[in-house]
TORNU-109303 format. One record per atom (N, C-alpha, C): x, y, z. Coordinates in steps of 0.1 Angstrom, whole numbers, plus 5000, padded with zeros to 4 digits. Layout:
! residues N
XYZ/...
! end
This chain:
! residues 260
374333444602/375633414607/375933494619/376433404627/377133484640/378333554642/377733704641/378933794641/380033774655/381333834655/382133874667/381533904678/380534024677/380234134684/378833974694/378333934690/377333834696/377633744702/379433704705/379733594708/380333664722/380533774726/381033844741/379833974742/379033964750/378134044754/378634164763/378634244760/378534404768/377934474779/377734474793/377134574794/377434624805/376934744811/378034844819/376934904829/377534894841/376334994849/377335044861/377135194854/378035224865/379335244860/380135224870/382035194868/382035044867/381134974863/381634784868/380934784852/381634694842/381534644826/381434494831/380534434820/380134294824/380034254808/381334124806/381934044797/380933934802/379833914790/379333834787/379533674775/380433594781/380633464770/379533414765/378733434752/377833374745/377233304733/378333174738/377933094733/377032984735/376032984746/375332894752/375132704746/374432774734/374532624727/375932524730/377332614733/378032524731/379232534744/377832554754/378832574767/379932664767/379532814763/380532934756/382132864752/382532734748/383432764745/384532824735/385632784736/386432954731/386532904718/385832964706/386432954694/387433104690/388033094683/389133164676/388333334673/387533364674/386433464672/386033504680/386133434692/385633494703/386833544716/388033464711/388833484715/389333604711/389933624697/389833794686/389133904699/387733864695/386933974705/387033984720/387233874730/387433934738/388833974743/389833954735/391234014737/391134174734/390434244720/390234334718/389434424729/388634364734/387934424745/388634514757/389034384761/390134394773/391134544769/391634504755/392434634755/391734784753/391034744751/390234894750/389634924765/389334824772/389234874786/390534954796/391334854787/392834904793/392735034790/392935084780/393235194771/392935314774/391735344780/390735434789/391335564794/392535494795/393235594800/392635704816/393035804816/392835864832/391335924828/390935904816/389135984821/388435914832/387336004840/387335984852/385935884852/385335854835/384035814838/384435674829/386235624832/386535504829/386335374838/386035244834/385435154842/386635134854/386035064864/387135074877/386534934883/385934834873/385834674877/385134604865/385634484864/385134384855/384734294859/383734244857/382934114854/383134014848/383333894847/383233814831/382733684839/381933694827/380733544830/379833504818/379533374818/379333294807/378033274806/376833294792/375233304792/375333144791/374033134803/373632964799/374032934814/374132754810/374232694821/375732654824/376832734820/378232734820/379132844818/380232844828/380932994826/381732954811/382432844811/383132784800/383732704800/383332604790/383632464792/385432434783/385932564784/387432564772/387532594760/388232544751/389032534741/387732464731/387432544720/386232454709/386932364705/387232234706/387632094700/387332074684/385732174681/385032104666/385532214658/386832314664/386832414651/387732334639/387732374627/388432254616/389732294617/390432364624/392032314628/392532294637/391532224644/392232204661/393032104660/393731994647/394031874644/395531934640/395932064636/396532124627/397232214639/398632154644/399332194653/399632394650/400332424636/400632534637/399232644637/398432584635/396832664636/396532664650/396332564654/396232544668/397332654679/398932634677/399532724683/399232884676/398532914670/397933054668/396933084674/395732984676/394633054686/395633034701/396332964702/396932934714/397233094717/398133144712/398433254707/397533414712/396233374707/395133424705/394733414725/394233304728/393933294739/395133364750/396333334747/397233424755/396733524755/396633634744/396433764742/395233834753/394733714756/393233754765/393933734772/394633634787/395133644797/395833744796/396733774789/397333894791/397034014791/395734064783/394834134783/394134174800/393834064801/393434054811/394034094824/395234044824/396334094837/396534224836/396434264825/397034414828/395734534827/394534474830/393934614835/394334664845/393534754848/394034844854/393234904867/392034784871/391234764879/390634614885/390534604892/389934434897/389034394886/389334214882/388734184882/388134044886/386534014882/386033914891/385333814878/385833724881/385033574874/383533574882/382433554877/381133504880/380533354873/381233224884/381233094875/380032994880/378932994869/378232884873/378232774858/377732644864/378232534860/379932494855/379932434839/381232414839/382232554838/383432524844/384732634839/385632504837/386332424829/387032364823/387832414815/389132324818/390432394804/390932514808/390232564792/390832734795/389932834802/388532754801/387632794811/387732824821/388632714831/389132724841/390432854843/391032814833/392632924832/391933084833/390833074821/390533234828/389433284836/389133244843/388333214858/389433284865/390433154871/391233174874/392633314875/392233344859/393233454857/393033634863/391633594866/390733714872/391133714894/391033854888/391733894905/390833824915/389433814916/388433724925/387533594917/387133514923/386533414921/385333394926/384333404915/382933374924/382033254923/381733144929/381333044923/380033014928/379032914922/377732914923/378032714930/377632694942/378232594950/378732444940/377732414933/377932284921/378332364911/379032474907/379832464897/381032334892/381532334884/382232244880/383832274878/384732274884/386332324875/386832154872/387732214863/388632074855/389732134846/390632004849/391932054834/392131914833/390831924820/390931764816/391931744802/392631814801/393631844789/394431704785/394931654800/396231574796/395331374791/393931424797/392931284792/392831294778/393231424770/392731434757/393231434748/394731444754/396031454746/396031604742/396131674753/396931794753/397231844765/398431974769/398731994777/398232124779/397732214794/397532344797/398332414789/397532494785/398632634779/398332794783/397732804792/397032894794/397232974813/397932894818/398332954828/397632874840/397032734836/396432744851/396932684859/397832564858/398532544865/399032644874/400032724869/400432834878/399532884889/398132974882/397432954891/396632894901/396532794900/396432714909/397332664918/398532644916/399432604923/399732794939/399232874928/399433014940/397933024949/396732964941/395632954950/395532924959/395532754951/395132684964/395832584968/397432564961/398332464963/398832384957/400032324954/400332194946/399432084945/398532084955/398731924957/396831954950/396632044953/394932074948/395832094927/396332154919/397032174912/397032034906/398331924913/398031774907/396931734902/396031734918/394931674917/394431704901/393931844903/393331864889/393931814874/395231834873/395931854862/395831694859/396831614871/396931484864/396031374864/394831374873/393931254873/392631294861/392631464858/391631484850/390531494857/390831504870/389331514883/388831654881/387731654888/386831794888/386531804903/386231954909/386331964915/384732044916/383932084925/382732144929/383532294932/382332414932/382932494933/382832554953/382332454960/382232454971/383432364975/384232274967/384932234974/386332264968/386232374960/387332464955/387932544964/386732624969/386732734980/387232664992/386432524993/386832455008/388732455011/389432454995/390432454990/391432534988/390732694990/391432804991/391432864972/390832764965/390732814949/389932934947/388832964955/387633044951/387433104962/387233274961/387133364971/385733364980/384433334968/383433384974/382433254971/381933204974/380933074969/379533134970/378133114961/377033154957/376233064958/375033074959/373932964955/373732954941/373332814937/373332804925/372332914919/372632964906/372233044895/372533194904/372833214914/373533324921/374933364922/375933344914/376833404911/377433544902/376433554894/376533644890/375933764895/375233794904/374633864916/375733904928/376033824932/376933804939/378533844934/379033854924/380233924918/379734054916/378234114909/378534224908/377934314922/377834284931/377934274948/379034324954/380134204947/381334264954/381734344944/382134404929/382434454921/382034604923/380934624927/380334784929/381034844942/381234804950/382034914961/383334894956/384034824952/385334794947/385834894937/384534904926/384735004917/384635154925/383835194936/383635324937/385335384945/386235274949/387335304951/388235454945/389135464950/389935574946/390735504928/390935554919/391035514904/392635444909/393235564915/395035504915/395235434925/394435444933/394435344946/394035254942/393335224934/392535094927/393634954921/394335054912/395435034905/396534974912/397335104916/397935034923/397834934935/396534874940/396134784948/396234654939/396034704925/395734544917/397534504914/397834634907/399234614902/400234534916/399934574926/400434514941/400334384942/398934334937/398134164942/399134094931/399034144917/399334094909/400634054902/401834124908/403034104913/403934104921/403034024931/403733934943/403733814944/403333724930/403533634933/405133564933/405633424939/406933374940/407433384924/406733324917/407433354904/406333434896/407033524883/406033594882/405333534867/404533584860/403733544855/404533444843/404833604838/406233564824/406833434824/407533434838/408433324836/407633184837/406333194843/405733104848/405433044835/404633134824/404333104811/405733064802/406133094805/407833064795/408032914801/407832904812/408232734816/407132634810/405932694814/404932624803/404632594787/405132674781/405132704769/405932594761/407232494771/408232444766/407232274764/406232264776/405432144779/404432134771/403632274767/402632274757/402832184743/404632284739/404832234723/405132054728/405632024738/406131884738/404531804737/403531874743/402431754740/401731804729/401931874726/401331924708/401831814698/403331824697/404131724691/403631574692/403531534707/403631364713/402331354704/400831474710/399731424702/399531414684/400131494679/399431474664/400931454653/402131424659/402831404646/403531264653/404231204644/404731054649/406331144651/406731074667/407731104669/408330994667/409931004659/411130884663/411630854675/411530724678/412130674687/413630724695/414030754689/415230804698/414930954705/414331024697/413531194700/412631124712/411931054710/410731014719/411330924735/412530884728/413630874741/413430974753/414031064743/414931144749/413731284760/412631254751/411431334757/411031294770/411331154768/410431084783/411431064790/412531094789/413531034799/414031234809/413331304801/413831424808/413031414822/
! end
């Protein structure tokens, strides 16, 4: 049986830690276990506190031929709305985990990043992509809505209209024409992304620790609206397509839904 500890790989060289997603067989995506583990991670990186031989960059990248293809569809309560808004829950705990270290970090994405794939790619301070990578937020084709922040970010990357694109046709984009798009910082040759992030991740780390910090804490709250509220506006759209998908709404509620 596959433990927690097997499904997010470890390893550290240096000041730069490298979050390995490993689920290969299944295009790493996020089941509720791996979600658990890498939220715990993150906070224990947080946690580090001022010792001087604490990490000062992250990594995260996915074993196989995909950084992450989202949200596991085949776990047995993905049908089961209030189970479902618990990993939801769960997956928060990682973006937000995530936002609040306390050093840069960098996505290393080859093939798919989909979904929430995409959302935490995205959620990471740089973006590295391998040129035919894949992004998508094919959610609303599936009968569900983003919950995970990428809209937002996307719409601060690389624009509204890149943002639509993705969100509402269910299109995908290459990760050379992400970048062409302002989505992706650094573009790779294929199977070269992960080379390439921890490239830029090592001088980044040898930075000053509070200079470090306060450089991320700076990037990371300037955007126009800030995270919180961005997620509080989302959160209202999530439950409305939770509901439309798996319970029968009454016609007059279902009025009143579509008419806002």
């Amino acid at each position: 049986m596959t433990s927690a500890a097997d499904l997010v790989r470890v390893d550290r060289t240096g000041h730069v830690v490298t979050l390995t997603l490993d689920r290969p067989q299944a295009h790493n995506a996020l089941s509720t276990v791996m979600l658990e583990r890498l939220a715990a991670l993150m906070r224990d990186l947080a946690a580090a506190g001022p010792d001087p031989d604490r990490p000062r960059a992250l990594v995260l990248t996915g074993a196989g031929r995909s950084f992450c293809s989202g949200a596991d569809t085949r776990e047995p309560d993905w049908h089961d709305i209030a189970r479902r808004a618990v990993r939801r829950d769960h997956f928060r705990a990682v973006l937000t985990a995530l936002h609040r270290l306390p050093f840069p970090t960098v996505a290393a994405v080859e093939g798919y990043a989909l979904g929430g794939g995409l959302e935490v790619a995205l959620a990471c301070d740089l973006v590295v992509a391998a040129e035919s990578a894949v992004f998508g937020l094919p959610e609303l084709t599936v009968g569900a809505v983003p919950g995970g922040g990428g809209v937002h970010s996307l719409v601060q990357r690389a624009g509204r209209g890149v943002a639509a694109d993705l969100l509402l046709t269910g299109g995908r984009l290459s990760g050379a024409e992400l970048a062409r798009r302002g989505g992706v910082e650094r573009l790779a040759p294929d199977g070269g992304a992960l080379t390439a992030a921890l490239e830029l991740a090592r001088p980044l780390a040898g930075r000053d620790p509070a200079l470090l910090e306060a450089g991320v804490r700076l990037l990371r709250d300037s955007g126009a609206l800030d995270r919180t509220t961005a997620l509080g506006v989302e959160d209202g759209y999530w439950w409305r397509g939770a509901v439309a998908a798996h319970r029968p709404v009454p016609p007059r509620i279902a009025d009143s839904v579509h008419s806002e």
